[in-house]
N, C-alpha and C positions, 0 to 999 in steps of 0.2 A: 415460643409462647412465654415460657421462663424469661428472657432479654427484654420481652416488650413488656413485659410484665412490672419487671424491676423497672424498667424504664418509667413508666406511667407514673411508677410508687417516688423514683425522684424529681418527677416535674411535679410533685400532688396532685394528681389525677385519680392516683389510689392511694389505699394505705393498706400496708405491707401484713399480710396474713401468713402466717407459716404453713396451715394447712393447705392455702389457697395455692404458694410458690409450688408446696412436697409434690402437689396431686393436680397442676394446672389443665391436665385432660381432662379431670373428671370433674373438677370443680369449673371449670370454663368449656363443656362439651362444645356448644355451637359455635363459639367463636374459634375452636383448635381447628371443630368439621370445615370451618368457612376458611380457615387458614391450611389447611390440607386441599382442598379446592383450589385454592388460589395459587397454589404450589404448580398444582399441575397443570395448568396454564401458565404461569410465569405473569403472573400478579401479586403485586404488593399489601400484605397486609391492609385493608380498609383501600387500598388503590391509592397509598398516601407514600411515594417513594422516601418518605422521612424515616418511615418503618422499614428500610430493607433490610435491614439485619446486616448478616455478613455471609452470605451466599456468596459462591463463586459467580455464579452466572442467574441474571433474570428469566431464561429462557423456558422454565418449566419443562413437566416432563415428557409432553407432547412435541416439543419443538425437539428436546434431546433425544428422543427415539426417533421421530425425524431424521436429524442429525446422521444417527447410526446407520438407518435405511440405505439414506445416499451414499454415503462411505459404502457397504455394501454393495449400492450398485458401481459405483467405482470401481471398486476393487474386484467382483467377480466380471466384469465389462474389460476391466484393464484399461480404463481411463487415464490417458497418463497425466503428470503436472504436480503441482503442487496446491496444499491447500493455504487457503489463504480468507482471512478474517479481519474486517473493516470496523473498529467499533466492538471494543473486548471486552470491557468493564474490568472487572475481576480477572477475567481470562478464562474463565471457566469452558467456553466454547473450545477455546483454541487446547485447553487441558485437555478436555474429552477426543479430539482431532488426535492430539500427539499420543497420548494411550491408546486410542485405536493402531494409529500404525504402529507405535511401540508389540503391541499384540499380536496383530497379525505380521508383520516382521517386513513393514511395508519398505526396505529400502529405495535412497533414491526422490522421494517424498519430502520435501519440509515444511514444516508449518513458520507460513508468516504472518507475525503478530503486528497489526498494524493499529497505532491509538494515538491519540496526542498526549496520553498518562499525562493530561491536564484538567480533562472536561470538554465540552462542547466548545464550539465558537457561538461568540455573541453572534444572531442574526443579521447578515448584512445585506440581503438581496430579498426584494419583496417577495417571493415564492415563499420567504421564514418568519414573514413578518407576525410576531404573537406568537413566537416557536422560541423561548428563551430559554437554555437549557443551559447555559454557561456555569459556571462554577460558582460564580459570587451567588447566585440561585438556587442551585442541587447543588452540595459539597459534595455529596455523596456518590456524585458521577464523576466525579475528578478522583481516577486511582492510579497512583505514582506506578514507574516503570518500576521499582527495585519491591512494592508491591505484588506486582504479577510476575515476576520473576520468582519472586518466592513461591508463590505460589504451584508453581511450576516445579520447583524444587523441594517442597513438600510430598509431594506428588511423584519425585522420581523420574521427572518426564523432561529436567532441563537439561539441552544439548546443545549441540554445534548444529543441529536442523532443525533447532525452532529458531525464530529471524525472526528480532523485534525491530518493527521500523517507527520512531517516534518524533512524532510531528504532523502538523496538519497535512490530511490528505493531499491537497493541491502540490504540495511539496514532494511527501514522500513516495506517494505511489507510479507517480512518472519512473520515478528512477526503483522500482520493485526492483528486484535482485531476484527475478523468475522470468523464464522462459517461457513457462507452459501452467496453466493453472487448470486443477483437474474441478476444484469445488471454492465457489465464492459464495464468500458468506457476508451479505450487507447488514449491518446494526449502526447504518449512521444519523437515524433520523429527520435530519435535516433535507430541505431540495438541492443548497449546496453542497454537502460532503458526500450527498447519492449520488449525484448528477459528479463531483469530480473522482468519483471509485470508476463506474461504471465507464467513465471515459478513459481513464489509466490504466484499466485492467478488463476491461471486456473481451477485446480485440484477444487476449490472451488467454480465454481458455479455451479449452479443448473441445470440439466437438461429440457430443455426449458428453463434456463436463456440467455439472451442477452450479445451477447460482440459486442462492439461498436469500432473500428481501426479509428481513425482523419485522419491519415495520411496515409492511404493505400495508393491513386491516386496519392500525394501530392512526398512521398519521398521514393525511391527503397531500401534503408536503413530499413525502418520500412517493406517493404513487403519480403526483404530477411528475417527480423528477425522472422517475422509468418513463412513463407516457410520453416525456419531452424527449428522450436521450434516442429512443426508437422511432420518433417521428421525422428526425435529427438525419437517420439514415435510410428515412424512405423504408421504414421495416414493420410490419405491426408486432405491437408486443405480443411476446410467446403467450402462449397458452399457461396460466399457471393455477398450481395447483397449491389449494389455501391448507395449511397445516393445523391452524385454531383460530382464535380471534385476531391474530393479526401478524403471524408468519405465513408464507406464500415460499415454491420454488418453482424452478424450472427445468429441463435439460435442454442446453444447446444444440441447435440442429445445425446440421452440414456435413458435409462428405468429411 
């Protein structure tokens, strides 16, 4: 509240109050309540991603006890693979991922961090058409690789088993450097970068592994591109189950 605050005060929006900065709870009650709200769903200030602040992760805190659940079932199921994360921002997903196993003492396990630590790609294929998330657009979704590495490393959590793969999906995920993926986590928003995770790494996890969609609720782009990808192989889509306004998972069925 304090950041947006001072923010406002250097665009002249506001004019700078000492009391108002000291005591921004109480002097901003419904706007703190509505920005505690929005926390815990994983919504931006006023739903205006200019406001994100510097949060690790958009995911709120529904989606990150979520998050933990599956880990959870993993881990007591004994799911085997690797966790793996399409679309990190921050990184903050993939933080939470490698402190888990760090915790439970998950050897064997890596987390791979998959982003273009560029930004989105311009729309190229009409399923994205009016889906422009590119960088010259949101700066603010373009977070450099040496970015979330730190962040990693603030955190205590960077190793030889976290596995940053950077570059556009289509590229890097063919060649993932996993065998077996116990939990996939999509945040690509797009129908193209859904549609080429899902086809590079589906096939690879594990039966009883978890796949996690950010944006099922969120954007009809990402749920055409599950709907096309499974219709693709003669499958109906799994049964899933919606986490808040617009994360969804599922567990993979098969022997």
């Amino acid at each position: 509240m304090r950041l947006l605050y001072l923010l406002d005060c250097l665009g002249g929006e506001e004019s700078f109050s000492y009391p108002v900065y000291h005591d921004i709870r109480g002097t901003r009650r419904k706007a703190y309540e509505a920005l505690q709200a929005r926390r815990e769903v994983g919504q931006f200030p006023d739903r205006n991603i200019h406001r994100s602040g510097f949060s690790h992760t958009m995911m709120g805190r529904n989606r990150l006890d979520n998050l933990e659940a599956c880990l959870d079932l993993l881990r007591t199921r004994n799911i085997p693979g690797d966790l793996v994360e399409c679309g990190v921002w921050r990184g903050g997903g993939c933080i939470f991922m490698a402190g888990y196993r760090k915790a439970y003492g998950l050897a064997g396990r890596r987390v791979l961090v998959a982003d273009s630590f560029d930004g989105l790609p311009v729309p190229s294929i009409e399923a994205d058409k009016g889906l422009d998330l590119s960088k010259e657009r949101f700066p603010e979704l373009a977070v450099s690789l040496e970015t979330v590495r730190e962040n990693f490393a603030v955190n205590g959590l960077l190793s030889d088993e976290v596995v940053f793969l950077k570059g556009w999906f289509k590229d890097t995920l063919p060649k993932a450097p996993t065998d077996g993926i116990a939990l996939l986590r999509l945040d690509c928003d797009l129908y193209e970068s859904t549609m080429d995770a899902l086809v590079a790494l589906y096939d690879r996890v594990a039966p009883g592994g978890i796949v996690i969609i950010d944006d099922y609720g969120a954007l009809k782009a990402c749920r055409e591109a599950v709907a096309d990808f499974f219709a693709a192989r003669a499958e109906p889509v799994p049964e899933l189950t919606r986490i808040d306004w617009t994360g969804a998972w599922f567990a993979k069925q098969g022997a």
